[in-house]
C-alpha positions in Angstrom: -4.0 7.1 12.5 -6.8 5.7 10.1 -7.2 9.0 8.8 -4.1 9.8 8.3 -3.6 6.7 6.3 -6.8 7.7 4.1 -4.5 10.8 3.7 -1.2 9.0 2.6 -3.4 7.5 0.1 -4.7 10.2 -1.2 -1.5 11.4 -2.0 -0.1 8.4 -3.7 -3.1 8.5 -6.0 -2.3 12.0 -6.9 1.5 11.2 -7.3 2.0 10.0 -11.5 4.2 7.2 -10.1 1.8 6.1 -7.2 5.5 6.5 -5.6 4.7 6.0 -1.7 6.5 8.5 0.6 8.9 7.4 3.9 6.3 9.0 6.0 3.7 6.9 4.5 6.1 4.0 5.0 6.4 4.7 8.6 2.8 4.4 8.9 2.5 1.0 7.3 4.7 -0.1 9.8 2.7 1.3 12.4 -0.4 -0.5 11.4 1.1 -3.6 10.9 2.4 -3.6 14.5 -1.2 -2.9 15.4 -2.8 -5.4 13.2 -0.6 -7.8 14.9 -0.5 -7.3 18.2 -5.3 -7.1 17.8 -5.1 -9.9 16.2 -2.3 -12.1 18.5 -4.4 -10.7 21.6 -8.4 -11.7 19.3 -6.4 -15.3 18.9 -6.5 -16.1 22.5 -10.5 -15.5 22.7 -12.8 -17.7 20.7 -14.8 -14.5 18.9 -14.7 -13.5 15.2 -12.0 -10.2 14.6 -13.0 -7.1 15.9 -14.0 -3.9 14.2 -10.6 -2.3 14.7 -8.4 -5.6 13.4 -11.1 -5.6 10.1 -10.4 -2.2 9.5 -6.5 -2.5 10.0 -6.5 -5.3 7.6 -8.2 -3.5 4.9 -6.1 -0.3 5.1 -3.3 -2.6 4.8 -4.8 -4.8 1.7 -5.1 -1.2 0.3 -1.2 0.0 0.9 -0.7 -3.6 -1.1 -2.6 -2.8 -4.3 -1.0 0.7 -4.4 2.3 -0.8 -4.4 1.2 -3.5 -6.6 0.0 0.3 -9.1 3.4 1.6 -8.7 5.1 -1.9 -9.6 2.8 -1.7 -12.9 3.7 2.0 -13.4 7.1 1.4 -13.4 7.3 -1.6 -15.6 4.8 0.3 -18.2 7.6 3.2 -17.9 10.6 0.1 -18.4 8.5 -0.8 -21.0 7.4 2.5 -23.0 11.2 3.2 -22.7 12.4 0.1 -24.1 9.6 -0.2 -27.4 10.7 4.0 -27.6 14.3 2.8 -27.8 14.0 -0.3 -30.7 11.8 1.9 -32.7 14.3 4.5 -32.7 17.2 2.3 -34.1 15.0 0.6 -37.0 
């Protein structure tokens, strides 16, 4: 699964958009159930988060800034459009 996630990346990096795919979204869920379910069963031990639940977290920290890219893509596009648009009827 980790892999494949490096994958999905990989691909929303070489999308122009950074436009995240329904399989990709389908894996996000995946590892969120994970990351919950490690770190709900680490909470009822006293010992720090294992390898697994650190490396969960960070993929998913990752999938955030991506969408966070896309978000910014999209309003530079809402943008370039809207400056392309004034300048055209001055």
């Amino acid at each position: 699964m980790i892999w494949d996630t490096f994958g999905s990346f990989h691909n929303i990096l070489q999308n122009e958009q950074y436009k995240s795919s329904f399989q990709h979204q389908t894996l996000i869920l995946t590892l969120k159930q994970r990351f919950w379910a490690h770190k709900h069963e680490e909470n009822t031990v006293d010992q720090p988060f294992s390898t697994e639940t650190t490396m969960l977290y960070e993929l998913l920290a990752i999938h955030h800034l991506l969408e966070e890219l896309h978000r910014i893509h999209c309003l530079k596009d809402r943008y370039n459009l809207n400056n392309s648009s004034v300048s055209l009827s001055s």
